[in-house]
N, C-alpha and C positions, 0 to 999 in steps of 0.2 A: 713047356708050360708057359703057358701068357698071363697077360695081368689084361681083367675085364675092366677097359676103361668106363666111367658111368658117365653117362649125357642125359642132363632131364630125368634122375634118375634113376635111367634104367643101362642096364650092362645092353655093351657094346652089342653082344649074341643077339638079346631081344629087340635093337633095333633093326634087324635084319630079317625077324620074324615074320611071316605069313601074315599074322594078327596083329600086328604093329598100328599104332594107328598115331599119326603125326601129331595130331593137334591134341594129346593125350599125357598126359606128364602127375604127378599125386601133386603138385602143387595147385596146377590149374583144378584138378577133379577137388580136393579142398574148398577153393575159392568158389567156383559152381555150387555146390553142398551148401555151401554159408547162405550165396544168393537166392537159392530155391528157398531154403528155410527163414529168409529176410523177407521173400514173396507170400510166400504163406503166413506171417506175424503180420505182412501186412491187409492181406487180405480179410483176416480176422478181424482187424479193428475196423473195416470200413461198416459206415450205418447198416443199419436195417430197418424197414421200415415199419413201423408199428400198427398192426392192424387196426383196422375201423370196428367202430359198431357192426353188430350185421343187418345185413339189410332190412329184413323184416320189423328190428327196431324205430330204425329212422323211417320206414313207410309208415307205419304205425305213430310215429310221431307227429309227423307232416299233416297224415290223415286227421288225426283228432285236433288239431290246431285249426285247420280248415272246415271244417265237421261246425266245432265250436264256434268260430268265429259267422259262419251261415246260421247256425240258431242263435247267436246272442241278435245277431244282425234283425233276425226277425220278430224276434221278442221287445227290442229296444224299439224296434220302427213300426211297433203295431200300433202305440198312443198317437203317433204322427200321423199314422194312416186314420184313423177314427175323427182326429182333428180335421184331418183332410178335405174327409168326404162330409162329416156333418156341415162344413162351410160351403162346400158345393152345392149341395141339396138347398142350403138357406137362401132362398131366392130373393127376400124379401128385407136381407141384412142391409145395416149401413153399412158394414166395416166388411172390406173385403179380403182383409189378411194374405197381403201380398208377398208381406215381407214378414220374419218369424217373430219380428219385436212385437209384433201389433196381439202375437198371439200369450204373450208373458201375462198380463193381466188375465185374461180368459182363462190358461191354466193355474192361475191362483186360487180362484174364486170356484171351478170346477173340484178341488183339490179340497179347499174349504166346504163345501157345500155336500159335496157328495162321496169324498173318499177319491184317493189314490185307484184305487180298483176300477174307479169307469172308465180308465182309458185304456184298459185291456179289456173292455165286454167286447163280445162276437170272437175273441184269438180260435179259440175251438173249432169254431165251423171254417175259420180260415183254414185252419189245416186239414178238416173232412175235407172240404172242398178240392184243396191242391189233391190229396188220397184218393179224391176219385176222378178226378181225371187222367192220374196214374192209371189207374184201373181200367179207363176207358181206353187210353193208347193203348193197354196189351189185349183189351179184346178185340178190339176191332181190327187191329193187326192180326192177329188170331185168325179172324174169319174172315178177311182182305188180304188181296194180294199186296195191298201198302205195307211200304217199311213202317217201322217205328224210330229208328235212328238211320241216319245217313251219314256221311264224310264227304271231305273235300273230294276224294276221289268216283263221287257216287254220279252217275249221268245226271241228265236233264229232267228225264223221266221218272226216273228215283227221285228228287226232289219235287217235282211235281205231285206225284204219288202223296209223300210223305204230308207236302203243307195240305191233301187233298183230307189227308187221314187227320191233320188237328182240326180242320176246317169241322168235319164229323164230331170229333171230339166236342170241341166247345158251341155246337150245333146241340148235344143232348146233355151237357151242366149249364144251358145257359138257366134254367129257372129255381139249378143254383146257386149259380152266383146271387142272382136277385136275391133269395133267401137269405146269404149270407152276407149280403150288403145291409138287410134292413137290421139283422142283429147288431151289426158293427154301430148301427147310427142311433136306434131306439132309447131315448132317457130310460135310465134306471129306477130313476124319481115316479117316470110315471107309466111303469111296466114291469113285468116280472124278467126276472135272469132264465133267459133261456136255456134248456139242455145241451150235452153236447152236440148229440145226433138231432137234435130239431128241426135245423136247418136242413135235413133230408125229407122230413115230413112237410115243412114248407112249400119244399119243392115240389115235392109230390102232388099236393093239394093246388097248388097253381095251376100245375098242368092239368088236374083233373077237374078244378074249379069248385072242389067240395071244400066246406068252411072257410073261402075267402069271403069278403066282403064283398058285396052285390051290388056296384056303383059303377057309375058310367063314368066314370075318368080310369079306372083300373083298365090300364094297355092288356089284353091278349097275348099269350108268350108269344106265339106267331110272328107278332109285330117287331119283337126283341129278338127276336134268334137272327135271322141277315148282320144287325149293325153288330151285335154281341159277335160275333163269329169273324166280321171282317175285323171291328175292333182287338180281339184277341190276336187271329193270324197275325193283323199290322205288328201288333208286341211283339211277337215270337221271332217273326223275321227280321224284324229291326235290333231285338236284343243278341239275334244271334248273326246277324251280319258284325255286329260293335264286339261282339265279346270275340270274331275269329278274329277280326282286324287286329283286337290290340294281343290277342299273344302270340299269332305268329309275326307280330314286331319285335314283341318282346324276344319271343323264341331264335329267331333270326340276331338280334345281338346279342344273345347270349352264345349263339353258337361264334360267331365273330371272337367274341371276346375269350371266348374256349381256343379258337383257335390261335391267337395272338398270345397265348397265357401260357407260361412255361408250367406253374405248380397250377397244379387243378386237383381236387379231391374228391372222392365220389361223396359223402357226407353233402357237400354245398351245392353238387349237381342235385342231388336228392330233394332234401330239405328246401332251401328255398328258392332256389332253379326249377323246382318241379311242379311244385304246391301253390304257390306265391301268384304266376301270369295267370292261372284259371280268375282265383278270389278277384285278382285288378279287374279281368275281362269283363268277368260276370257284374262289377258296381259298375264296371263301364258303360255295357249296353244296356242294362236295368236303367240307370239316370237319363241317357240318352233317349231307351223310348219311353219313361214316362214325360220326359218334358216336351217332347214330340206330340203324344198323343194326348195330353193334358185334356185340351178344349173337346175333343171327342170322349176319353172319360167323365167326363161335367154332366155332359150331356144325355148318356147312358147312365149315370149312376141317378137324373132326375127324372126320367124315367120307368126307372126300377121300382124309385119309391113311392111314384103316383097311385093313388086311389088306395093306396094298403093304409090309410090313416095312424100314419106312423108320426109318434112325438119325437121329436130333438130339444137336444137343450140350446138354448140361447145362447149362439157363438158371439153374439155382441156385446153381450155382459160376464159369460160364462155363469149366471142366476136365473132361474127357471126355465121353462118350457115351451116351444112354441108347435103349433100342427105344420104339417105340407100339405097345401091347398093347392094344386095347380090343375092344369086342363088340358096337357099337351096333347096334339091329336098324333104325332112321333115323330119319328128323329128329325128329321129337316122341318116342320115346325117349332120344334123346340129349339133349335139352333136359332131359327130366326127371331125366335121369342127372346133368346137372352142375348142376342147382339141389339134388337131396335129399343129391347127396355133397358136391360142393365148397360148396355154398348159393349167393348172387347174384352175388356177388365173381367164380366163377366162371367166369360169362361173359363178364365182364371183365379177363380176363388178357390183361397185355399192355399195359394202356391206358396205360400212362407211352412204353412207344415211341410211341403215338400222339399224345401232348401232345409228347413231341420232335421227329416228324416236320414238325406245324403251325407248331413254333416256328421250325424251320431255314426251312419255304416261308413264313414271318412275314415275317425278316430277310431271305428273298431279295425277297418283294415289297414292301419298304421300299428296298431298292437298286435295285429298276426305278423306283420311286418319284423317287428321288434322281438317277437318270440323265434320266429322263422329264424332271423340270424344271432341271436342270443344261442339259439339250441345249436346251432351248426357249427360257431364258435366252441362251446360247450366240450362237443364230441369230436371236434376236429381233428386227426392224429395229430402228435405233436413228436414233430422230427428234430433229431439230434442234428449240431451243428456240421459244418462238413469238416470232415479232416484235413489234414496240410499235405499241401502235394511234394508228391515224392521227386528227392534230386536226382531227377534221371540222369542228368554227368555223371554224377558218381556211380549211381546203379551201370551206368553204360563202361565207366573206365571199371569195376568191379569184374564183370563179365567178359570187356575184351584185352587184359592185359593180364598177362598171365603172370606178373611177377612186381605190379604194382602193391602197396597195401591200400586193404580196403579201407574208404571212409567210413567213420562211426559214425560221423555229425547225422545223417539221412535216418539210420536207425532208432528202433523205438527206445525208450528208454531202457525199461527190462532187456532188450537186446542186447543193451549197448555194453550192460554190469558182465553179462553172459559172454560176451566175445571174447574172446583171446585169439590175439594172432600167431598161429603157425611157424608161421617165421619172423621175429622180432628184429 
């Protein structure tokens, strides 16, 4: 009979065993068991990250901040526009309201005299207006092979096509635009508040020439549809050359800065990454081509209102009333009419309403601005700090020494009350 001496311990017999396995001992298999279970305490505490909004919310956010800020925009810059045009029309003004101080008196007295409300007459028909020439691009697209929208990626002939199909478009609203040019201008003082839909029967009757006024200075639409049509197109293409330029600038550093950025959130892609470059693009190319095409607007908009014996009010005092008397025989006469009489200044009468107007859609798109990243701060997840990194020495001598003690210092606290070592 023998005595089983014990090695790592296990009897002499079983190291000899078929199943034996060297690197195996209940000390090591101990120390292993701790370390899985030190793995997994640590695994548990590491962050997590806290869901977002869902999407649907922050598009919906985004959407109505942009939304709103497009109608305040238009509702604010509609007295600016009425100021505008009634200084344009005024051929026979001193004051040529270049700059918007000159126009502070005038809306005083306007304000005094007649009420806050005349500087939103004609708002109505500005928006029939815009409604139907919406109406007009989907019919005519409809029964034409033109598109109605295009993209960067659209040929030559696609956009041909397309500017062929606005060229149509504002070929059959140009008599009413006119319509809705004489509501915006007409005193209140010395005419009735027109309806909403008026300005359609306007139109209608211009074209037909039933109940306009019977006078040899009233232009023929004929004459107005060419400049009204290339006028328009010039806007469309110039506002929408300015509006791709500035976002895919925009678009392009943002992507840059995406890609340079370690923490990125979908929240601030969303919100105001998303929404934000359209509103900049669109005051972009909007200010661009109206100051562009200013002198060409002057000059159509004095035309419109010939021979309709349309009253304004007196943009030189902002008190009473005066007629449009003029005689233009059309457009490149009338050009030349207001450069030899009034000289350059001329055709730019008014422009201080138009630095007013930009300023007020300035300040409104600095407050979608401010909403934009207010909201995205807002809903931002907000992440737990990082945890303290693990002593991997110690994890590393735990694991390959099989008769070391383990270090406590690396474990979590509750670990550490829980530990006991095996062999003390």
């Amino acid at each position: 009979m023998g005595t089983n001496v014990m090695q790592d311990g296990l009897p002499m017999s079983d190291r000899y065993s078929p199943n034996y396995s060297p690197n195996y001992s209940p000390r090591r298999y101990q120390q292993d068991e701790d370390y899985d279970r030190f793995r997994q305490s640590l695994e548990a505490e590491q962050p997590k990250t806290v869901p977002s909004q869902p999407d649907q919310v922050q598009k919906a956010a985004g959407f109505a901040i942009g939304l709103s800020s497009v109608f305040a925009e238009q509702l604010l810059s509609h007295p600016c526009q009425v100021l505008r045009r009634q200084c344009q029309v005024h051929h026979n003004g001193d004051w040529y309201h270049l700059t918007p101080f000159t126009l502070i008196q005038v809306l005083l007295n306007l304000h005094r005299h007649q009420g806050l409300g005349t500087l939103w007459k004609g708002i109505g028909s500005v928006f029939v207006v815009r409604g139907l020439v919406m109406i007009s691009d989907t019919v005519i697209s409809e029964f034409t092979p033109f598109p109605k929208e295009i993209t960067r990626h659209s040929s030559i002939k696609k956009n041909f096509e397309h500017i062929l199909l606005k060229s149509l478009t504002f070929v059959l609203t140009t008599p009413f635009f006119a319509s809705s040019l004489i509501e915006t201008l007409q005193s209140d003082i010395a005419s009735e508040k027109p309806g909403v839909f008026d300005c359609l029967k306007e139109g209608v009757t211009r074209v037909m020439g039933w109940g306009m006024p019977q006078t040899t200075r009233l232009l023929p639409i004929w004459k107005l549809v060419f400049p009204t049509a290339v006028f328009r197109v010039s806007h469309y293409i110039i506002t929408s050359i300015a509006q791709y330029t500035v976002v895919s600038s925009i678009r392009s550093d943002q992507q840059e800065n995406t890609d340079h950025s370690i923490e990125q959130t979908p929240m601030s892609q969303t919100l105001y990454d998303q929404y934000f470059p359209d509103l900049l693009g669109t005051f972009s190319g909007a200010i661009i081509a109206d100051v562009t095409l200013y002198p060409i607007e002057t000059v159509l908009n004095r035309l419109y209102v010939q021979g309709t014996r349309t009253i304004i009010d007196n943009m030189d005092t902002g008190c009473g009333v005066i007629p449009i008397n003029t005689g233009y025989e059309g457009f490149i006469d009338c050009f030349r009419s207001i450069i030899l009489e009034e000289g350059l200044p001329g055709l730019y009468r008014g422009f201080g309403a138009l630095v007013l107007q930009y300023a007020i859609h300035a300040a409104i798109l600095r407050t979608a601005r401010f909403l934009f990243v207010k909201l995205t701060d807002q809903y931002r997840p907000q992440l737990p700090p990082p945890s303290p990194k693990v002593n991997t020495s110690a994890s590393s001598s735990i694991h390959h020494s099989p008769y070391s003690r383990p270090s406590t210092s690396s474990y979590p606290g509750y670990y550490q009350s829980s530990y006991r070592d095996p062999y003390p």
